[in-house]
TIKE-721195 format. One record per residue (C-alpha): residue in one letter; x, y, z. Coordinates in steps of 0.05 Angstrom, whole numbers, plus 5000, padded with zeros to 4 digits. Example, Ala and Ser with C-alpha at 12.3 -4.5 7.8 and 13.67 -1.06 7.14 Angstrom:
A524649105156/S527349795143/
REM end
This chain:
X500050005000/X502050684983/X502451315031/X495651575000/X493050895017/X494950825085/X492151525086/X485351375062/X485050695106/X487151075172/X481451625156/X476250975146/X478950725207/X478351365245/X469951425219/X468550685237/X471150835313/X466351485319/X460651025289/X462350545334/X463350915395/X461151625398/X454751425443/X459651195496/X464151705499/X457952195518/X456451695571/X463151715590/X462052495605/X465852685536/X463853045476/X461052645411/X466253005362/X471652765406/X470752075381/X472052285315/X478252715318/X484252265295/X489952125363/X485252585406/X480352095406/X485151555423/X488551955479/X480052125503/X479151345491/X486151285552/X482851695596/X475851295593/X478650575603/X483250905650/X489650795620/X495951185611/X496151655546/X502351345525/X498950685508/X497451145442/X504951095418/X504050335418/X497650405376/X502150735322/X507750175330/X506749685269/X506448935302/X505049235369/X498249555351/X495248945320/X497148645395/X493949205426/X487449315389/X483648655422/X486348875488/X483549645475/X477249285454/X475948895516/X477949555559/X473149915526/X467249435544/X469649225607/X469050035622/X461949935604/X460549395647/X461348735591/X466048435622/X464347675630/X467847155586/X462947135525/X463447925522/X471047785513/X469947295461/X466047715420/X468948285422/X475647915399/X472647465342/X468248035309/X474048445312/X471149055359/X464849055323/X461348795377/X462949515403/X457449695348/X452149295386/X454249605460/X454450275433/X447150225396/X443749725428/X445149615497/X443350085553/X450150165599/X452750525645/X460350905648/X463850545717/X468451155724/X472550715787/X473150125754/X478249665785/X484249475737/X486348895780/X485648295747/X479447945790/X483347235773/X490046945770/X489246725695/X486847355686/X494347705721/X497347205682/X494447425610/X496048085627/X502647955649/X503647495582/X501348025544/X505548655560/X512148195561/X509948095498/X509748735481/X516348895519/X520048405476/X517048595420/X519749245420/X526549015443/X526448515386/X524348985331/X527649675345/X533549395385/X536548675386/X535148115356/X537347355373/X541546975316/X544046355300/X549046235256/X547645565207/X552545615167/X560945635159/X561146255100/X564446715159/X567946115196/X573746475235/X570547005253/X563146845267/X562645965275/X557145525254/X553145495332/X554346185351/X549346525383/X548847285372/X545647885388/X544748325329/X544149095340/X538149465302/X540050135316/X546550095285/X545050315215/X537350515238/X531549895254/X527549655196/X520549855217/X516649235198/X513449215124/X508748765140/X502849045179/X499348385207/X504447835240/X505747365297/X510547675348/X516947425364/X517447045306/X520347075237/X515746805172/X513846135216/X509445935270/X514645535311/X511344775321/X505444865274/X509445065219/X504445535187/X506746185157/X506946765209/X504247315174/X499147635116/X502547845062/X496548465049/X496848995081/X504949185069/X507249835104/X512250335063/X519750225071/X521550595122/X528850715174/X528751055237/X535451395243/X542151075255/X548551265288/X552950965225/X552850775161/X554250135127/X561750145121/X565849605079/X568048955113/X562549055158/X558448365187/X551748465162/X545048095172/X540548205104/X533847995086/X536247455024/X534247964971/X532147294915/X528146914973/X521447084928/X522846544875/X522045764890/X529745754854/X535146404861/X537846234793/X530646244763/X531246784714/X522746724708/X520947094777/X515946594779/X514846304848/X511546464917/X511547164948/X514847415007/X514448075030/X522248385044/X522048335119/X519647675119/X525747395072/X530146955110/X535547265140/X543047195119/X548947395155/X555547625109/X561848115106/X560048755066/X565948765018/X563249214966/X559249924985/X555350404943/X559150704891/X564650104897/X567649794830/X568749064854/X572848514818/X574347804849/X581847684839/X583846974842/X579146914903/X581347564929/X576248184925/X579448794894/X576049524902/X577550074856/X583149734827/X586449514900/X586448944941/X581149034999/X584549005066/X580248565120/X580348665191/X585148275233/X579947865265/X577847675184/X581446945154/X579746875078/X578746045076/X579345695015/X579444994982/X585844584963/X588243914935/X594243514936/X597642914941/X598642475006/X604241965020/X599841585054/X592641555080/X593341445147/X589542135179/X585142265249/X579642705229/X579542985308/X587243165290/X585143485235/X579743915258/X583844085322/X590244205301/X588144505225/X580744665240/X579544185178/X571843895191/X570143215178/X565643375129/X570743785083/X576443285085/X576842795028/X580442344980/X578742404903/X583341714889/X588641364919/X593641994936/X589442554917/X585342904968/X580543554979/X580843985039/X575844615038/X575545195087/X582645265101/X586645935108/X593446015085/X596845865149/X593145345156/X595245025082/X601645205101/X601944835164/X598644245134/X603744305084/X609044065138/X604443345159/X608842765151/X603242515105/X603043025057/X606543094990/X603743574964/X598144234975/X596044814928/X590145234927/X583945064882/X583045714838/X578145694778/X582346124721/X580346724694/X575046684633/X573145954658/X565446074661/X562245754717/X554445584729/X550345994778/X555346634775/X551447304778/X548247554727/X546146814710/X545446984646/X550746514617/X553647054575/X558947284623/X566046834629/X566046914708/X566746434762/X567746404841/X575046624845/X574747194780/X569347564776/X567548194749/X569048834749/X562349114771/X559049804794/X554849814858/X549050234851/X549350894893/X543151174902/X541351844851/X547551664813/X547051494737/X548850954696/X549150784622/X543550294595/X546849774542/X546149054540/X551348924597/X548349444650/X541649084624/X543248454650/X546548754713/X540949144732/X535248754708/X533248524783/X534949214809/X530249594763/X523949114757/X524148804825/X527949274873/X525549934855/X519749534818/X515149094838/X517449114917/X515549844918/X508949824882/X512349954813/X510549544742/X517449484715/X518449144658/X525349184624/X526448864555/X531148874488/X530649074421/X536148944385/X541249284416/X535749864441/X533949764516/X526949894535/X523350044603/X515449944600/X516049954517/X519950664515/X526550624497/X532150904559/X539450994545/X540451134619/X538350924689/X538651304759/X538050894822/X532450984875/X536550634930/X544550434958/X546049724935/X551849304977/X555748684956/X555848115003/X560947535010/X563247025053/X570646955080/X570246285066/X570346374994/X568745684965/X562745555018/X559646135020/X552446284972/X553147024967/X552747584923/X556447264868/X550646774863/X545647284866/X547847994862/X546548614904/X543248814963/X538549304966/X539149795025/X531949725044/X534648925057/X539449105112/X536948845185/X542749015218/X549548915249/X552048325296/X555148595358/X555947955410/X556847325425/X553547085480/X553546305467/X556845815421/X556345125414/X560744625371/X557944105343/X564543695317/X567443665395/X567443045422/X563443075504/X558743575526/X563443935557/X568244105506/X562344265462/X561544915488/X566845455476/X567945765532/X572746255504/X566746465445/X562146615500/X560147395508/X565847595462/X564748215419/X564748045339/X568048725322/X574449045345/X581148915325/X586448365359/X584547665388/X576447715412/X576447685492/X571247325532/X567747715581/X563347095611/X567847115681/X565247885693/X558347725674/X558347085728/X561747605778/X556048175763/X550647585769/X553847285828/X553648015862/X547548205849/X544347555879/X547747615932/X545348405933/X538848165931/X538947665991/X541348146028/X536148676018/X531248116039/X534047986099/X534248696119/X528248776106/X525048286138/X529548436199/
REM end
């Protein structure tokens, strides 16, 4: 829906509360008109139920109001004196228009002292429930949000069973898109397995304000920008919808920003012509192959001593093996086991074209290790339309800054003529900043050179902490957790540093804090 849309539903919305609840207000000792009046009536509506005015901010928080509309229903009949059990029903499952029938039909009475004390323990407990709800809501939405990683593309830095907290006001929260969901949940109902949300009605794009912007090398969690199609490499757009904040969400290292030219170097990602410079903490992993003396290895060895998995160790014939996710000092290490012959680095050449390399077009002679060079979009700037930039910006223009903002795109050829909607364009200017997104472990990592850029109205937001981590290749439950991962920041420069002991000193305090404030005051 667009802005004038919104617009015209909020004004309907604001007519069907005065028809629905003008008579009360008056028996409330208010003014008809004040029922109609858009946020005066709401903050009138506080002061009837008897409930602070700053339950109207939640009313214009999307997620939170749809969890706070039943409960402003039942308040408002409760104040009227409906308040058994099939009142609440009804009021619930004809979605407040059973306020229609109290307001018209019944003759009630305003209880101006109406106790807001639950009457029942289930009933404390609901509203209990309800505004933790709420609470985490909030905190989930606007400020951090729980991670897992699932997969090894950043292994090094960020490991497969880290748990993370992910920072929202970074680069600005996301206000949610999509206006009617489940809380605390992503697109599915946890157990039942049923899709969380409605896909109609969509909110506009929209960023509160950050404190930084994206920078380059950055960790950043994305919506997937292709999860719309049954199949990323399906040049059709055919498949099943998903609105952009309900897209799974992915977790990579920006390597290219707006207004970036980006090549892929023989693995290595090059910007403006230079070799990009990771952070200390960063360890670029790649695959290799060689030749063994003999094939006598321990896998545990291997992973401990190498940090080779089980899973990414293996022999092609007799003395030839593969080894993936390695870094250099690790090849180089490996180089030295009595085993070993030989060890080089698995590099696809340049002009070797490689299936499922952005554009997917088959047209372009890139693979994983060269790629490129490319522009990334920068929002107002310009580019040239020819039959490269066409199949470059294809998604960008008819998806992007198409279809997922209301617009009918349609880009097509003619010759050698490139035509928007039928009319012929020489030129295109971007609506939004575009990022490139990779993994560090650049031969297990599905990433932007599968599937191209990400829009900046895709950006969720920026890890920040580790406060578990759990490995699944150690052998006892013990050992399975690492210790030295646990609350560890996933910025910074220099070896990470665990700050679990502090936290168990600040938790151990403040119990024993607490039992002593009971005791004196039961003294």
């Amino acid at each position: 829906m667009t802005l004038t849309e919104w617009f015209i539903f909020f004004l309907i919305v604001q007519v069907i509360h005065f028809l629905g609840t003008w008579k009360l207000y008056v028996k409330a000792g208010r003014k008809a008109w004040e029922a109609l009046v858009p946020v005066y009536n709401a903050v009138i509506l506080m002061k009837i139920i008897n409930r602070p005015w700053w339950w109207v901010i939640l009313l214009f928080i999307p997620v939170i109001n749809v969890i706070m509309l039943p409960v402003l229903w039942v308040e408002t009949i409760r104040s009227f004196g409906q308040n058994t059990t099939k009142d609440t029903i009804l009021v619930v499952v004809t979605l407040g228009f059973y306020i229609f029938y109290v307001n018209y039909m019944l003759d009630v009475k305003y209880i101006e002292d109406r106790d807001l004390k639950p009457t029942t323990a289930s009933g404390e407990w609901t509203s209990s429930i309800l505004f933790a709800v709420v609470a985490a809501t909030i905190v989930h939405t606007y400020f951090m949000q729980p991670y897992t990683i699932p997969t090894g593309s950043l292994e090094r830095t960020l490991l497969v069973g880290d748990f993370l907290f992910v920072s929202k006001f970074h680069y600005g929260a996301r206000t949610p898109m999509t206006a009617v969901s489940f809380p605390m949940v992503h697109d599915t109902i946890p157990v039942v397995r049923k899709k969380s949300y409605l896909s109609k009605p969509q909110y506009p794009y929209f960023r509160l304000p950050g404190f930084q912007k994206v920078k380059r090398n950055d960790i950043v969690v994305f919506s997937w920008p292709v999860d719309t199609v049954s199949k990323f490499r399906d040049q059709s757009n055919l498949g099943h919808y998903k609105p952009i904040d309900k897209k799974s969400n992915y977790v990579k290292r920006c390597v290219g920003v707006p207004g970036d030219s980006l090549a892929v170097i023989d693995g290595y990602v090059h910007i403006n012509g230079q070799k990009n410079q990771l952070p200390d903490r960063a360890q670029v992993q790649f695959s290799y192959e060689g030749t063994v003396k003999n094939r006598n290895f321990n896998p545990q060895n291997l992973y401990n001593r190498y940090k080779i998995k089980p899973n990414e160790f293996g022999f092609v014939s007799n003395t030839e093996f593969r080894a993936a996710g390695m870094t250099n000092d690790a090849a180089k290490q490996f180089k030295n086991h009595p085993n070993v012959s030989s060890i080089q680095r698995s590099i696809s050449p340049k002009g070797q074209k490689e299936f499922g390399i952005f554009p997917n077009n088959g047209k372009v002679n890139w693979n994983r290790d060269n790629f490129g060079a490319i522009y990334i979009p920068e929002a107002g700037k310009t580019v040239k339309m020819d039959l490269k930039s066409f199949s470059l910006y294809r998604r960008i223009i008819e998806v992007y800054e198409g279809s997922e903002l209301g617009i009918d795109n349609k880009l097509s050829v003619n010759g050698t003529q490139i035509l928007l909607n039928g009319k012929p364009i020489d030129s295109y200017t971007f609506k939004q900043d575009y990022y490139w997104m990779m993994g560090d472990n650049r031969h297990n990592s599905e990433d932007s050179r599968a599937w191209g850029y990400v829009p900046a109205n895709h950006i969720v937001g920026k890890p920040v902490f580790v406060w578990f981590s759990w490995d699944t290749n150690a052998k006892g439950l013990f050992n399975k957790i690492r210790w030295e991962r646990m609350f560890t920041t996933v910025g910074g420069s220099g070896k990470s540093v665990s700050y679990f002991k502090y936290f168990l000193i600040l938790l151990i305090g403040w119990i024993i804090y607490g039992q002593y404030r009971k005791r004196k005051k039961n003294a």
